[in-house]
PyMOL Python script that loads the backbone (N, CA, C, O; Angstrom):
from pymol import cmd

cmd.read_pdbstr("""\
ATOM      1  N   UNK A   1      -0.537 -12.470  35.298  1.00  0.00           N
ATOM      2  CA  UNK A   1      -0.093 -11.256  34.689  1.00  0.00           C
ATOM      3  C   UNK A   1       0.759 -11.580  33.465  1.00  0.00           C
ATOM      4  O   UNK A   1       1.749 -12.280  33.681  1.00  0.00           O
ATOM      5  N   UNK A   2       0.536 -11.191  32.248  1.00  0.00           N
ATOM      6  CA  UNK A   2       1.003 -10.878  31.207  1.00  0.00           C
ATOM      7  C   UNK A   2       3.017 -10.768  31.360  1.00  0.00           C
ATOM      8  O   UNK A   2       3.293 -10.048  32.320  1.00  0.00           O
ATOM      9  N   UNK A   3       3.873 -11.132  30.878  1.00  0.00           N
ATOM     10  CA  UNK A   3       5.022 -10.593  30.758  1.00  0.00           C
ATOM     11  C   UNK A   3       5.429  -9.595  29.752  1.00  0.00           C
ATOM     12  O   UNK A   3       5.731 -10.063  28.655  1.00  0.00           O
ATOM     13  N   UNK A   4       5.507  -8.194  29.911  1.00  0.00           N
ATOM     14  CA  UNK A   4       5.926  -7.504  28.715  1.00  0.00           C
ATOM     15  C   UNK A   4       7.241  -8.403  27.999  1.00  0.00           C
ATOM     16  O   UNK A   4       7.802  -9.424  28.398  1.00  0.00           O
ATOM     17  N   UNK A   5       7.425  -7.721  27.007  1.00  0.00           N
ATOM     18  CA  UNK A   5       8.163  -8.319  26.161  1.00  0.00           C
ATOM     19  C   UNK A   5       9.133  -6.835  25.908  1.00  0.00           C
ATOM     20  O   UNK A   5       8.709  -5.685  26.024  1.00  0.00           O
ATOM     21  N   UNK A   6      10.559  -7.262  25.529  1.00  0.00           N
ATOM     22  CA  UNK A   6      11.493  -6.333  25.417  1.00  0.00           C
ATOM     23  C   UNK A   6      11.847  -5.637  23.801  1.00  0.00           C
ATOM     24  O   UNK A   6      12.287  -6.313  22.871  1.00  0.00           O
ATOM     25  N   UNK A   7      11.677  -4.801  23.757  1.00  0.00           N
ATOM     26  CA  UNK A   7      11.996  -3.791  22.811  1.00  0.00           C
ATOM     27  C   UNK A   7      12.774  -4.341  21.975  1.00  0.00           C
ATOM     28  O   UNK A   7      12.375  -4.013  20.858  1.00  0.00           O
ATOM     29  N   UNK A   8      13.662  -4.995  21.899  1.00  0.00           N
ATOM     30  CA  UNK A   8      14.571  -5.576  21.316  1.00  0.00           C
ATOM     31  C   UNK A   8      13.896  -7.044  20.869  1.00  0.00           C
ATOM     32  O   UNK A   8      14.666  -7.787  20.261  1.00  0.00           O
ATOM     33  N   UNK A   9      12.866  -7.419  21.048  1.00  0.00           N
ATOM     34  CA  UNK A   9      11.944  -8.932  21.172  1.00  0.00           C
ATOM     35  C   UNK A   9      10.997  -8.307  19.976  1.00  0.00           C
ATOM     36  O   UNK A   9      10.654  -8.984  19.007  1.00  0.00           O
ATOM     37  N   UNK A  10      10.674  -7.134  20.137  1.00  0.00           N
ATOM     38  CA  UNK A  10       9.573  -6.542  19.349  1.00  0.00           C
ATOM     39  C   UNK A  10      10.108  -6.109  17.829  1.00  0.00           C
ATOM     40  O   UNK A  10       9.603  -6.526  16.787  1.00  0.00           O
ATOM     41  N   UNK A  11      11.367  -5.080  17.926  1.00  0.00           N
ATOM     42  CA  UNK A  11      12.339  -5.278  16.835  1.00  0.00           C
ATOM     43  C   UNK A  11      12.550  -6.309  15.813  1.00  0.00           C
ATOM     44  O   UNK A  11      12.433  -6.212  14.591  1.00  0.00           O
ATOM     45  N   UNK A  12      12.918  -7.420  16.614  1.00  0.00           N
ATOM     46  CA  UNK A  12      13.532  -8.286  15.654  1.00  0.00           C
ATOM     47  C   UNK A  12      12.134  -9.181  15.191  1.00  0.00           C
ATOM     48  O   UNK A  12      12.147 -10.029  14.299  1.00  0.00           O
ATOM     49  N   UNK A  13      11.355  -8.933  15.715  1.00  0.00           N
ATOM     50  CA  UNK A  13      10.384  -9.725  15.468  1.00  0.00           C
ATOM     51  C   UNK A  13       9.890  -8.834  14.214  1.00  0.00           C
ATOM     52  O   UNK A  13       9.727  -9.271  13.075  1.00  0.00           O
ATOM     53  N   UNK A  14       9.770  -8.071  14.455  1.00  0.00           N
ATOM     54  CA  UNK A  14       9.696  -6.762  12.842  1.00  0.00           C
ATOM     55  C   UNK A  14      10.683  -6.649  12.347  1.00  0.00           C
ATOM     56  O   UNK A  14      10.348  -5.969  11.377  1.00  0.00           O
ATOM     57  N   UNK A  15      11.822  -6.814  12.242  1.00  0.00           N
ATOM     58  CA  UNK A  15      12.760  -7.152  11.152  1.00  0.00           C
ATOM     59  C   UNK A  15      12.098  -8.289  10.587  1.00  0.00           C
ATOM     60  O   UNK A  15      11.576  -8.390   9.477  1.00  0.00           O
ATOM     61  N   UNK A  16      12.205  -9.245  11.634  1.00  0.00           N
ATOM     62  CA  UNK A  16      11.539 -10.734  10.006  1.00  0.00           C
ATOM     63  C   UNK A  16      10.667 -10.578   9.765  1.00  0.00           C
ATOM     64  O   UNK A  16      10.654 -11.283   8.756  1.00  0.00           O
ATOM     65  N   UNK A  17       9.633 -10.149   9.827  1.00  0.00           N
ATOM     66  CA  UNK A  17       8.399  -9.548   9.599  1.00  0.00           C
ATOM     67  C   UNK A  17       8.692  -8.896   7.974  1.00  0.00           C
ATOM     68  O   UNK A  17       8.326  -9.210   6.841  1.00  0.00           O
ATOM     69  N   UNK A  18       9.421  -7.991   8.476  1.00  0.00           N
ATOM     70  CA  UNK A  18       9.681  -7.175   6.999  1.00  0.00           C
ATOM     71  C   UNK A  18      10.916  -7.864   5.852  1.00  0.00           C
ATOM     72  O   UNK A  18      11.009  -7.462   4.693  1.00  0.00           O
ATOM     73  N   UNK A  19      11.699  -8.831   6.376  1.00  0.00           N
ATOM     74  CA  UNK A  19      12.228  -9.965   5.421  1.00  0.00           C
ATOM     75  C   UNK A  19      11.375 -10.557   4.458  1.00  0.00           C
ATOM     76  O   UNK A  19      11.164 -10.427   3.252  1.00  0.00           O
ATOM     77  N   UNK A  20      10.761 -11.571   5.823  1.00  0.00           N
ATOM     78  CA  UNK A  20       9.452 -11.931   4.702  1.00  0.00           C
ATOM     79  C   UNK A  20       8.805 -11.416   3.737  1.00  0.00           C
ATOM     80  O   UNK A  20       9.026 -11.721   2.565  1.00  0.00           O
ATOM     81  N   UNK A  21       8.213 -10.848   3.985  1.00  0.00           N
ATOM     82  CA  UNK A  21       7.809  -9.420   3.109  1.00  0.00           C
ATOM     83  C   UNK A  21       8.363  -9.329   1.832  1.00  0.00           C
ATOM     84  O   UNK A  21       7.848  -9.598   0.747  1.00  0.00           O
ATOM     85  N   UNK A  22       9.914  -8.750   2.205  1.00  0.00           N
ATOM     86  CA  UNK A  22      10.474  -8.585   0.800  1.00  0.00           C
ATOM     87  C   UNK A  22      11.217  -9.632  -0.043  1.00  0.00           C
ATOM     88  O   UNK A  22      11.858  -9.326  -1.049  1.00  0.00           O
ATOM     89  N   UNK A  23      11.085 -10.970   0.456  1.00  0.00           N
ATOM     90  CA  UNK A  23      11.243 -12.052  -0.199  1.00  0.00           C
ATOM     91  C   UNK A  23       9.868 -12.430  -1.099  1.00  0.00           C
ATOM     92  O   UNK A  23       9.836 -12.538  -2.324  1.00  0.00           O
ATOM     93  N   UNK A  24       8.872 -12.583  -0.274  1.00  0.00           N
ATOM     94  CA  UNK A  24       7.693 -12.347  -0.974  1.00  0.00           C
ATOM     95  C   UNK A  24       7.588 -11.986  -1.938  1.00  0.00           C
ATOM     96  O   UNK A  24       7.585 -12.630  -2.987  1.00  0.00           O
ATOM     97  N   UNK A  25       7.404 -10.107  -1.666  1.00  0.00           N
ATOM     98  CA  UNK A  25       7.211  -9.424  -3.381  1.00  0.00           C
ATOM     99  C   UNK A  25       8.321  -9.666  -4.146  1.00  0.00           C
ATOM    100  O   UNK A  25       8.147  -9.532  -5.357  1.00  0.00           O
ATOM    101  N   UNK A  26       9.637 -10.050  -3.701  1.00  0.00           N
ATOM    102  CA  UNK A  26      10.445 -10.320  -4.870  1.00  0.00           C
ATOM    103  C   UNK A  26       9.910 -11.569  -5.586  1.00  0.00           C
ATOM    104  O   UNK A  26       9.825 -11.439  -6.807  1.00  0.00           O
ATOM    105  N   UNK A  27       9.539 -12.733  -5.087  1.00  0.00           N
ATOM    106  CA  UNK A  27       9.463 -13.592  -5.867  1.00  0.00           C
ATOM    107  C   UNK A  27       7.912 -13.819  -6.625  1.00  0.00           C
ATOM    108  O   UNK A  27       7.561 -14.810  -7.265  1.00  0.00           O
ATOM    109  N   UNK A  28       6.973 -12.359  -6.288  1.00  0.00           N
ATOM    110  CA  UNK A  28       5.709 -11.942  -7.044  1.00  0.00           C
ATOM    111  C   UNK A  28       6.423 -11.009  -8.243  1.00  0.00           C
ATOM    112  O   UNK A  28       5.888 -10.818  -9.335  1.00  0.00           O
ATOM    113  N   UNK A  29       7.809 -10.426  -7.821  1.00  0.00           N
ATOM    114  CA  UNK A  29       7.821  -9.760  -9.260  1.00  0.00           C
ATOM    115  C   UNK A  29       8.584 -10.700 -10.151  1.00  0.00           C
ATOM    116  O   UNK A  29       8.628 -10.490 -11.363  1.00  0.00           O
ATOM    117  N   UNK A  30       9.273 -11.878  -9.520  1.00  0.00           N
ATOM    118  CA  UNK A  30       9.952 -12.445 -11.084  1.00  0.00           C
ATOM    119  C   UNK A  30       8.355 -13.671 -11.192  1.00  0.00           C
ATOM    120  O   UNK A  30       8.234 -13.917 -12.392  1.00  0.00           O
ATOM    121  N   UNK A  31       7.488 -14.248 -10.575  1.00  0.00           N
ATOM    122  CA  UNK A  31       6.703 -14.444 -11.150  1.00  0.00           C
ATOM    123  C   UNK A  31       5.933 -13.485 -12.302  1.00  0.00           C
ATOM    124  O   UNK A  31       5.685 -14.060 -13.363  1.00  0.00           O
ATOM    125  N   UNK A  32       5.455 -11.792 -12.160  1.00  0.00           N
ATOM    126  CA  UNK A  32       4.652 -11.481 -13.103  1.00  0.00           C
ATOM    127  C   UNK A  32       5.966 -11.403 -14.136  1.00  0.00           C
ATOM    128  O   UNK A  32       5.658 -11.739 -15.280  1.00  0.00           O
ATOM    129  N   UNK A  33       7.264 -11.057 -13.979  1.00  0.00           N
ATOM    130  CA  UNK A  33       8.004 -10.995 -15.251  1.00  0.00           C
ATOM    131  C   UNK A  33       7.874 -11.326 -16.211  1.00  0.00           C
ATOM    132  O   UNK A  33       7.798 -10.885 -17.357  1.00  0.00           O
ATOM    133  N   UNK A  34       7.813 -13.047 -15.203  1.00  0.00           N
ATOM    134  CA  UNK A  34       7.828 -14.712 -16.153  1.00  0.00           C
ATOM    135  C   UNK A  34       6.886 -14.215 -17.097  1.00  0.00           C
ATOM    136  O   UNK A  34       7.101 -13.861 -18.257  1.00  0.00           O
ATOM    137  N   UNK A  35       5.739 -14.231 -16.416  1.00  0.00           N
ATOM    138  CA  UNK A  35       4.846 -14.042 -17.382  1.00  0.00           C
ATOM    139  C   UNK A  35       4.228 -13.066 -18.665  1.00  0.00           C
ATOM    140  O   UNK A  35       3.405 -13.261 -19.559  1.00  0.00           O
ATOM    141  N   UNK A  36       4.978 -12.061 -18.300  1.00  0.00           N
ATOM    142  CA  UNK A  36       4.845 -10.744 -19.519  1.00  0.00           C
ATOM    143  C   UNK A  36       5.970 -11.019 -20.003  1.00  0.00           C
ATOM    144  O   UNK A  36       6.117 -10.525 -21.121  1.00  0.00           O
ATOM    145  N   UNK A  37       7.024 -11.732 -19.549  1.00  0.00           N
ATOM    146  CA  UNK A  37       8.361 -11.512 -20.666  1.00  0.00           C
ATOM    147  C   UNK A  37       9.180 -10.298 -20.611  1.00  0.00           C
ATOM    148  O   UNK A  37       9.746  -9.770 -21.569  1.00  0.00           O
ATOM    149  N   UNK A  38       9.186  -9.932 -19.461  1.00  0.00           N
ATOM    150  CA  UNK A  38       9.470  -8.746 -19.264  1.00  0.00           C
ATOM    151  C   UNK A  38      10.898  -8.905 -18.634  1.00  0.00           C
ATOM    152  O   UNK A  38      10.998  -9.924 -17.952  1.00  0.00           O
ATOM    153  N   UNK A  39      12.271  -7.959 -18.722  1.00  0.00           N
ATOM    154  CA  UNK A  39      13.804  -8.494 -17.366  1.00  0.00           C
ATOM    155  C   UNK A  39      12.986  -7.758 -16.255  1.00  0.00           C
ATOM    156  O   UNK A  39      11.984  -7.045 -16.216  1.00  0.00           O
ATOM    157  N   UNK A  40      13.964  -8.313 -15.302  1.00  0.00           N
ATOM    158  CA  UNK A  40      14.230  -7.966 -13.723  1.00  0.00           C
ATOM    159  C   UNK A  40      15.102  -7.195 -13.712  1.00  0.00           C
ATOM    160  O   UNK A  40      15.770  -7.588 -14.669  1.00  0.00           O
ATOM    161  N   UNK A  41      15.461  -6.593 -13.429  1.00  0.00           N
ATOM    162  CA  UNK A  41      16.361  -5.718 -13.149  1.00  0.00           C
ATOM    163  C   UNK A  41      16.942  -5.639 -11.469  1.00  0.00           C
ATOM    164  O   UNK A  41      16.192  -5.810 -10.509  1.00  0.00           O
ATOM    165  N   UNK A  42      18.248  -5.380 -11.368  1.00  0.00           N
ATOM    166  CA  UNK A  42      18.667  -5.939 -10.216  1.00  0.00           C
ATOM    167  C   UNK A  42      20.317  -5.049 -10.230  1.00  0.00           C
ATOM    168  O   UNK A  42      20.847  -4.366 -11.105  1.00  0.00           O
ATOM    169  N   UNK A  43      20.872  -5.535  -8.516  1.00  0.00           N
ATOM    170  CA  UNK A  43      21.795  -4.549  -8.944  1.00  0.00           C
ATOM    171  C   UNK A  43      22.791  -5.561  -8.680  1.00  0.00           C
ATOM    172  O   UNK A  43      22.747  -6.390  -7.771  1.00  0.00           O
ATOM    173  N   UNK A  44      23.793  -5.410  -9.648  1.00  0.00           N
ATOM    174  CA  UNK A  44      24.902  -6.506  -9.406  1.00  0.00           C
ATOM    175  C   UNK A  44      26.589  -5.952 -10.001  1.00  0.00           C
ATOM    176  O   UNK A  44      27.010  -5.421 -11.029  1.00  0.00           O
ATOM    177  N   UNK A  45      27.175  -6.418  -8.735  1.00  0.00           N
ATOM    178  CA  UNK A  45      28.508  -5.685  -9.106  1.00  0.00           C
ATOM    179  C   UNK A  45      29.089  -4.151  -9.228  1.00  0.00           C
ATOM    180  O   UNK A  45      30.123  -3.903  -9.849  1.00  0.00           O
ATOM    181  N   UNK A  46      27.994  -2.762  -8.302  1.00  0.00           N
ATOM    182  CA  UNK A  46      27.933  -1.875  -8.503  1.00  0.00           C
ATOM    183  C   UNK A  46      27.434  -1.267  -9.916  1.00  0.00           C
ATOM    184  O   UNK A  46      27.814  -0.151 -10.270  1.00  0.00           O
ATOM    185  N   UNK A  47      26.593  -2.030 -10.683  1.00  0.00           N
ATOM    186  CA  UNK A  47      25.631  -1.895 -11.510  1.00  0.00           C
ATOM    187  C   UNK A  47      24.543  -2.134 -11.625  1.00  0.00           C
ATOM    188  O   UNK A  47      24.227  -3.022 -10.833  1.00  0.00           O
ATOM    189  N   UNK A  48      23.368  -1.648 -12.498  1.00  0.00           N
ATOM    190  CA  UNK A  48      22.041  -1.792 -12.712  1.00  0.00           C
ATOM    191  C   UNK A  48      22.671  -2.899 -14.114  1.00  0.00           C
ATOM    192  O   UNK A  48      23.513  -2.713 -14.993  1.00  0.00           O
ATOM    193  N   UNK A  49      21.338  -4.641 -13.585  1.00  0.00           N
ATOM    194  CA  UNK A  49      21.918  -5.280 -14.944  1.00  0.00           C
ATOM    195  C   UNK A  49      20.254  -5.586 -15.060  1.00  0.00           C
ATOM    196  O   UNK A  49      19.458  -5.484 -14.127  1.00  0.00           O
ATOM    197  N   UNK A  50      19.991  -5.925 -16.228  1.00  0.00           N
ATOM    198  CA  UNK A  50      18.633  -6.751 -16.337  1.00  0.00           C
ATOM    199  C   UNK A  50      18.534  -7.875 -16.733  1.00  0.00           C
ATOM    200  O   UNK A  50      19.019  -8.193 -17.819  1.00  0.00           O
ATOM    201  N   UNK A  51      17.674  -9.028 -15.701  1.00  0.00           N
ATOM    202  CA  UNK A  51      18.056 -10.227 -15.989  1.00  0.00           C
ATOM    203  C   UNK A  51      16.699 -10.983 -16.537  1.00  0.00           C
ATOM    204  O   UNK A  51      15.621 -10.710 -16.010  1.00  0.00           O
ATOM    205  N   UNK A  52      16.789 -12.031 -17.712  1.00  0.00           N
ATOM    206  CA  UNK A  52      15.380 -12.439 -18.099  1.00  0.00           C
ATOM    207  C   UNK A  52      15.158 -13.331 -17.302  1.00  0.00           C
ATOM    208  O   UNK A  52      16.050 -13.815 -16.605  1.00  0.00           O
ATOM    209  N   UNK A  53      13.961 -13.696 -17.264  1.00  0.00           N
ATOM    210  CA  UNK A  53      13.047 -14.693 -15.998  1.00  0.00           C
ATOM    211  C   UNK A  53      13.598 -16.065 -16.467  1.00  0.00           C
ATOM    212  O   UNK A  53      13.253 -17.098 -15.892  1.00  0.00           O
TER     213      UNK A  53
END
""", "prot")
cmd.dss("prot")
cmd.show_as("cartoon", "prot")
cmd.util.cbc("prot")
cmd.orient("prot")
């Protein structure tokens, strides 16, 4: 028999799930930046700053 797994097992396992994720597309958007030459924009210090690649 199978052991369910606890709600809290399933959670966190979808939290990193969705970390990954957004480490990912972050580092797909300063790759396309790089490449159009385009800033990042980001929030730093209770501001919107834009930063070049």
């Amino acid at each position: 028999m199978k052991k369910k797994q606890r709600s809290s097992t399933i959670a966190d396992d979808f939290a990193r799930a969705v970390g990954r994720g957004l480490r990912r597309a972050a580092k797909d958007a300063r790759k396309t930046a790089r490449q159009h030459g385009t800033p990042i924009y980001i929030w730093q210090d209770g501001k919107v700053v834009a930063l070049k690649p």
